[in-house]
N, C-alpha and C positions, 0 to 999 in steps of 0.2 A: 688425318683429323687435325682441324686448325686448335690453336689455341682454347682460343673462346670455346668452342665448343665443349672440348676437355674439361676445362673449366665448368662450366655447365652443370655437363654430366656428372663432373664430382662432386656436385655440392647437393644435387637430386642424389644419386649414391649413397652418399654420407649419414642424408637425412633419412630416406626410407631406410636403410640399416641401424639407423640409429645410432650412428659413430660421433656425430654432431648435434646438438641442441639446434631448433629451427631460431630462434634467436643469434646463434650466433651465425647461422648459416645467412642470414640475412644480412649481417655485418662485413664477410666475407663479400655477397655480393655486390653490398652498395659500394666497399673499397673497389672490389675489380672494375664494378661501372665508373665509376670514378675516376678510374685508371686508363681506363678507353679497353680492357683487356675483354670484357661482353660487352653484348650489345643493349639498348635498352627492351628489345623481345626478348633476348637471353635472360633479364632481369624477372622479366615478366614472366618468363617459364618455371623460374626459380620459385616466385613467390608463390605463383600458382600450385607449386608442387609445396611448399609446406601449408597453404591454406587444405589443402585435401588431404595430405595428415594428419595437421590438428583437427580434423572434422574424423576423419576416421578414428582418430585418439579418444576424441570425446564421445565417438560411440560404443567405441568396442569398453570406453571405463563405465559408459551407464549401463551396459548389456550388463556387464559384470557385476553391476550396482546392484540391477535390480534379481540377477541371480543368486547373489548373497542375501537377499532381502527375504526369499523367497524362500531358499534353505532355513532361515532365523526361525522367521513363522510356522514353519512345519516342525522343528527343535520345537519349540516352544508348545504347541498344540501337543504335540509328543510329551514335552514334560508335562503337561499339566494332567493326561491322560494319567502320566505314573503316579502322580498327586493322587488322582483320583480314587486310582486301585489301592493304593498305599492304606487310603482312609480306610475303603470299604473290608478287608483285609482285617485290618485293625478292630473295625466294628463288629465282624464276625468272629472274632477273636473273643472280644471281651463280652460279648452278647452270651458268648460259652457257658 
């Protein structure tokens, strides 16, 4: 395996494992491009691979979004049910 390549694949690695920020993984690349150590496709691979992260990031945080939202609403319907009984409870109570 040549250099660059190495290089490459470490820095895709890095970022799907989540050992590096895609910001800085970026920083990394433009230095090695810089350097003549990748190539400007190598670059290209690079970025490419953290723009499909952060897009897979930003879904799997609004699946999550909207799964906690969804839990809230049903809590909440739930409590107001207890609300509910709590009253009527109460009313038959003193209705005694």
């Amino acid at each position: 395996m040549k250099l660059d390549e190495f290089l490459t694949q470490a820095l895709i690695d890095s970022l799907n494992n989540d050992l590096i920020v895609p910001e800085l993984i970026t920083v990394y690349a433009g230095n090695y491009l810089a350097k003549s150590l990748i190539t400007q496709d190598e670059m290209t691979q690079v970025t490419n691979a953290i723009t499909a992260h952060q897009t897979a990031q930003a879904q799997e945080t609004s699946t999550s979004e909207s799964t906690s939202s969804s839990l809230s609403s049903s809590e909440s319907t739930s409590d107001s049910q207890s609300a509910s009984d709590s009253t009527t409870t109460s009313e038959s109570a003193s209705a005694s």
